[in-house]
C-alpha positions as a Markdown table, in Angstrom:
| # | Residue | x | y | z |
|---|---|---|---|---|
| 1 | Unk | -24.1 | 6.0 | 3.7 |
| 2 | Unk | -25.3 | 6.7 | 0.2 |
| 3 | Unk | -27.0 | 10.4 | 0.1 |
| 4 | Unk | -30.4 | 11.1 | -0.7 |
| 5 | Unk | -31.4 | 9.6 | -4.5 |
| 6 | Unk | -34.1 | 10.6 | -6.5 |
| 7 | Unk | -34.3 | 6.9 | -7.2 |
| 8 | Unk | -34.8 | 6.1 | -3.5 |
| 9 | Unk | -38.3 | 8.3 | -3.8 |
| 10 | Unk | -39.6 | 6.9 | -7.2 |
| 11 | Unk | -41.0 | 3.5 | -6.6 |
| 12 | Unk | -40.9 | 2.7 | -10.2 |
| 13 | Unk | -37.3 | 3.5 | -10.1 |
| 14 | Unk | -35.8 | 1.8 | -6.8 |
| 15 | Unk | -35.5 | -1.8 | -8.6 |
| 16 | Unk | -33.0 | -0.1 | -11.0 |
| 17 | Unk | -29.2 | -0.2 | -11.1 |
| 18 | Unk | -26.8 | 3.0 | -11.0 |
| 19 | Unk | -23.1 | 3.4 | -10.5 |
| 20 | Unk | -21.5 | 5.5 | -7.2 |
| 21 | Unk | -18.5 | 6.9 | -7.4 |
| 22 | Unk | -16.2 | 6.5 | -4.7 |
| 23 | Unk | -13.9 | 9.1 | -3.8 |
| 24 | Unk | -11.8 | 8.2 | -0.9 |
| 25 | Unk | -10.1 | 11.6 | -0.3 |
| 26 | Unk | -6.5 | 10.7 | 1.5 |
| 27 | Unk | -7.9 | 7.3 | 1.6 |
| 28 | Unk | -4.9 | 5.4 | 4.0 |
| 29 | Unk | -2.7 | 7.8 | 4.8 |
| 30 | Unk | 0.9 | 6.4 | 5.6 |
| 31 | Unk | 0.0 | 2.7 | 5.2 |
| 32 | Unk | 1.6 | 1.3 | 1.6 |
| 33 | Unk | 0.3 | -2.2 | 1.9 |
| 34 | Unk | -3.4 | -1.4 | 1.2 |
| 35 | Unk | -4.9 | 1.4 | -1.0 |
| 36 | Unk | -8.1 | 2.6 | -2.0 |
| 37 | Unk | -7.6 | 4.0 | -5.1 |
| 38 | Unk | -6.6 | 1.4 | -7.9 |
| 39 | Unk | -5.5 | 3.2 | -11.2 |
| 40 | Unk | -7.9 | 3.6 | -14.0 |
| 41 | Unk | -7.5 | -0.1 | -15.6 |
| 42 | Unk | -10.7 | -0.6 | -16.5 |
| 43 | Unk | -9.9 | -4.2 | -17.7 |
| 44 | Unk | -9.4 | -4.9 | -14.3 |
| 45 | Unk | -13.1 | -4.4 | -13.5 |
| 46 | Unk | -13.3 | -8.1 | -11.8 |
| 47 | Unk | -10.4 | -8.3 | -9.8 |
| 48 | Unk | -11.4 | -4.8 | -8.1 |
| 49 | Unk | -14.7 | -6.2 | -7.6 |
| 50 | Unk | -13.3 | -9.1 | -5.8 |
| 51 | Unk | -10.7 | -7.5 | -3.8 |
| 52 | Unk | -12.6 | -4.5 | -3.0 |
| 53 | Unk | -16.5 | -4.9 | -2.7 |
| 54 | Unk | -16.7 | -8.6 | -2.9 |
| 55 | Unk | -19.2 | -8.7 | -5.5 |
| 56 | Unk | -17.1 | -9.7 | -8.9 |
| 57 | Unk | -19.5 | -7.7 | -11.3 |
| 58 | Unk | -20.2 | -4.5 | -9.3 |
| 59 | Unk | -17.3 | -2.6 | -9.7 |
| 60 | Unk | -16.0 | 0.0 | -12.2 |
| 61 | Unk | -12.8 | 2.0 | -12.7 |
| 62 | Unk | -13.3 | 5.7 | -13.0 |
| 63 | Unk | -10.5 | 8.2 | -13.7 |
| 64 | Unk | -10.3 | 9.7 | -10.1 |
| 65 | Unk | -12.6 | 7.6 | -8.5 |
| 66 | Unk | -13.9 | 4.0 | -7.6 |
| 67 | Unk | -17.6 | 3.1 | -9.3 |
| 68 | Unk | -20.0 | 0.9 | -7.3 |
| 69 | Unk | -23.3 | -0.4 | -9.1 |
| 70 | Unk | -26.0 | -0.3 | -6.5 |
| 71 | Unk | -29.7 | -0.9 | -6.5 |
| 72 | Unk | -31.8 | 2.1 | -6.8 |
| 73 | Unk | -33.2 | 1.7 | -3.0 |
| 74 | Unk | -29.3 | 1.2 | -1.8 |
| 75 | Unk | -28.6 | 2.9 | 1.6 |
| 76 | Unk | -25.3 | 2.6 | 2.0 |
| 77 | Unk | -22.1 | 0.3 | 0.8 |
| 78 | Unk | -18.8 | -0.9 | 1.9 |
| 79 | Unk | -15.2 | -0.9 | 0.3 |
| 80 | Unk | -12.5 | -2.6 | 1.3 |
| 81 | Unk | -8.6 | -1.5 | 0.7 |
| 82 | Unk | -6.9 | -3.6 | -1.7 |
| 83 | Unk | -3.6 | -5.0 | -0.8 |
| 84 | Unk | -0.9 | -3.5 | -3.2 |
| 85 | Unk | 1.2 | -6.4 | -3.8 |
| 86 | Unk | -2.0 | -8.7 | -5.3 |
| 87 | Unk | -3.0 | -5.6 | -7.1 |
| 88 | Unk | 0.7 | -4.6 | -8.5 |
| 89 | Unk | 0.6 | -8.7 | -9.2 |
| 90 | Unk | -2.2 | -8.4 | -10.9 |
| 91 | Unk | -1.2 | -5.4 | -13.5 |
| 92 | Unk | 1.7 | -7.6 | -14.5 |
| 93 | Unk | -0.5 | -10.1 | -15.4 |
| 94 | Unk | -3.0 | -8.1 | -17.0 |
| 95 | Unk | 0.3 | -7.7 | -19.6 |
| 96 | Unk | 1.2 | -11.2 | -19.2 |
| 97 | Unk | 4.3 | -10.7 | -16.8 |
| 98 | Unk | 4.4 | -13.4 | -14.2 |
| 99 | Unk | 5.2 | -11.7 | -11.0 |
| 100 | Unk | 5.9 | -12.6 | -7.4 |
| 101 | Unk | 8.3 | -10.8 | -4.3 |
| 102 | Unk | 11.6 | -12.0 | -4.6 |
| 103 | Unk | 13.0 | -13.6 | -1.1 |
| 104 | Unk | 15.1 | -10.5 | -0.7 |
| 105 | Unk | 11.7 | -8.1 | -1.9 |
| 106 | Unk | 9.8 | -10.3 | 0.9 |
| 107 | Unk | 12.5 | -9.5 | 3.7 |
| 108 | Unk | 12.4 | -5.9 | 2.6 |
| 109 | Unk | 9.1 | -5.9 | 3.2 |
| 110 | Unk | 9.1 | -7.1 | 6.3 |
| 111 | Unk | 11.8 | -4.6 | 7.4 |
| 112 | Unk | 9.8 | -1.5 | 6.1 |
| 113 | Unk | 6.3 | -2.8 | 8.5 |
| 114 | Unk | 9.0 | -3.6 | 11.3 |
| 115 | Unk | 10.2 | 0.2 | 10.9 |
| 116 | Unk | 7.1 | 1.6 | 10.8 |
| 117 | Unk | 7.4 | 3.2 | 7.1 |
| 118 | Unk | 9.5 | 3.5 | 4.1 |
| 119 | Unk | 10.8 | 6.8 | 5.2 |
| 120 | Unk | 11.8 | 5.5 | 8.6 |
| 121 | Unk | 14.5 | 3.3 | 6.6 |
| 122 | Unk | 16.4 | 6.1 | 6.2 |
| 123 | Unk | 18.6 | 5.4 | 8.6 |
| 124 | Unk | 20.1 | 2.8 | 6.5 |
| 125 | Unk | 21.5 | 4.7 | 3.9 |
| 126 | Unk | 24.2 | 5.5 | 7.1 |
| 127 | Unk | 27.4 | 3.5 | 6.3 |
| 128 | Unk | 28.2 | 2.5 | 9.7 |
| 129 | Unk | 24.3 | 1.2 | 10.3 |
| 130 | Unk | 25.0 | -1.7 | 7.7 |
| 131 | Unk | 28.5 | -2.3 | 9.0 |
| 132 | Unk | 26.5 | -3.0 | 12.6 |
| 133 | Unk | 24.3 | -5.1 | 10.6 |
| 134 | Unk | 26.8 | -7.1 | 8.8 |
| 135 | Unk | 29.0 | -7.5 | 12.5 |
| 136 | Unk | 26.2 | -8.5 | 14.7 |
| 137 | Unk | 24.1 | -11.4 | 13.6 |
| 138 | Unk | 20.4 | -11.6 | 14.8 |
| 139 | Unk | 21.2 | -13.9 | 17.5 |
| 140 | Unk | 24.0 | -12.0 | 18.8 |
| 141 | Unk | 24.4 | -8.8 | 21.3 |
| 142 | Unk | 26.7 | -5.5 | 21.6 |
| 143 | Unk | 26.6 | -2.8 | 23.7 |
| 144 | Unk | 25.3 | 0.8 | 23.5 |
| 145 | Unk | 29.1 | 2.0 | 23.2 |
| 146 | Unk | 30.0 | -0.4 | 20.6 |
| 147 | Unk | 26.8 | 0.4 | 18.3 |
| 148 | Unk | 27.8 | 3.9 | 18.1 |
| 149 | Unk | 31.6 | 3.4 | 17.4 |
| 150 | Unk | 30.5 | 1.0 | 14.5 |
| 151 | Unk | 27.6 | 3.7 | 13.5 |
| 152 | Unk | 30.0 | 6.7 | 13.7 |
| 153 | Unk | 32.9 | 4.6 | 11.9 |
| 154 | Unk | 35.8 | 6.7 | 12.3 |
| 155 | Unk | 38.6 | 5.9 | 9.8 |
| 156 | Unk | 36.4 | 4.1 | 7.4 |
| 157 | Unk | 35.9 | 5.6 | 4.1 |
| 158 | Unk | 32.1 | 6.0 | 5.0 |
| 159 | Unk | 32.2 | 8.1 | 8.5 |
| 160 | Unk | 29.2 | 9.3 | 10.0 |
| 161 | Unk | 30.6 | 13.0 | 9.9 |
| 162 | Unk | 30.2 | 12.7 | 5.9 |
| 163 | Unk | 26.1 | 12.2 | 6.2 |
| 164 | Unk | 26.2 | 16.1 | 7.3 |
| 165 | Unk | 22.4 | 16.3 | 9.0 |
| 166 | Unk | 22.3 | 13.0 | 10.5 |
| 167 | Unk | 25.3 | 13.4 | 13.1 |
C-alpha cells in the first residue's frame, strides 16, 4: 500500500509519474536464493525491472533502497525477490564475464537447500563426516553404530576429539 500522496488529492497532478522508494527492512531473512535488495548498479535498471516488478522501464536503483515509478493516483505496488544466481549472472555480464554454476557449484547448491542453510553445512567441515560420505554411496546403507565410528574416526589423523565443540 502506497501512503497518502499529495498527488493522489490534486487532480491535475494524479496523471503524473513519481518514483517510491522501496525499503524492504530484513527483506528474506535466511533464504539466499532470492533477495530484495539488488546493489546500487544503476546500469542494471532493466533487468531489475524485469526480475522484480515486471515492468522493464519502472525501476530504479537507489543507494539503500529499490525505486518504483508509479502513477500519481497509484494505490499500492508489488515486488518480487530476485533470484541471486540470475542477478550475480547478470553483474558478470554487465562487465562482460560470461558466467554459469559449475556442475560441482550446481550440486553445492542443491546440498545447502537440502540442509536447510549454509550454516547448517557445518557439519561438513568434520573429517569423519566426508570419510562417511566417500564410504557409503547414495544407494547404499550403514548402520547407526557404523556412522558414528566413521564420524568419530579414531586413529585417523582427523579424529572427532580434534574439532573440540563439536564432540
Amino acid at each position: 500500500m502506497i501512503p497518502n500522496s499529495p498527488l493522489k488529492d490534486d487532480g491535475g497532478l494524479s496523471g503524473q509519474q513519481y518514483v517510491v522508494s522501496v525499503d524492504p527492512g530484513i527483506g528474506l531473512l535466511g533464504n539466499e536464493r532470492f533477495t530484495l535488495h539488488p546493489p546500487f548498479l544503476p546500469h542494471l535498471n532493466e533487468f531489475y525491472g524485469r526480475n522484480g516488478i515486471v515492468h522493464w522501464n519502472k525501476a530504479r536503483a537507489e543507494p539503500g533502497s529499490f525505486g518504483i515509478v508509479v502513477g500519481g493516483s497509484a494505490h499500492d505496488l508489488t515486488i518480487q525477490a530476485i533470484e541471486t544466481r540470475k542477478l550475480f549472472e547478470e553483474i558478470f555480464k554487465s562487465v562482460g564475464i560470461s558466467a554459469a554454476p559449475s556442475p560441482a557449484g550446481l550440486v553445492c547448491n542443491r546440498l545447502v537447500r537440502q540442509m536447510g542453510s549454509v550454516d547448517a553445512c557445518r557439519v561438513f567441515r568434520i573429517g569423519g563426516v566426508r570419510d562417511l560420505i566417500e564410504r557409503y554411496q547414495p544407494d547404499r546403507s550403514f548402520t547407526t553404530s557404523a556412522a558414528k565410528q566413521a564420524i568419530r574416526a579414531v586413529g585417523s589423523d582427523h579424529p572427532l576429539s580434534d574439532y573440540g565443540a563439536c564432540t
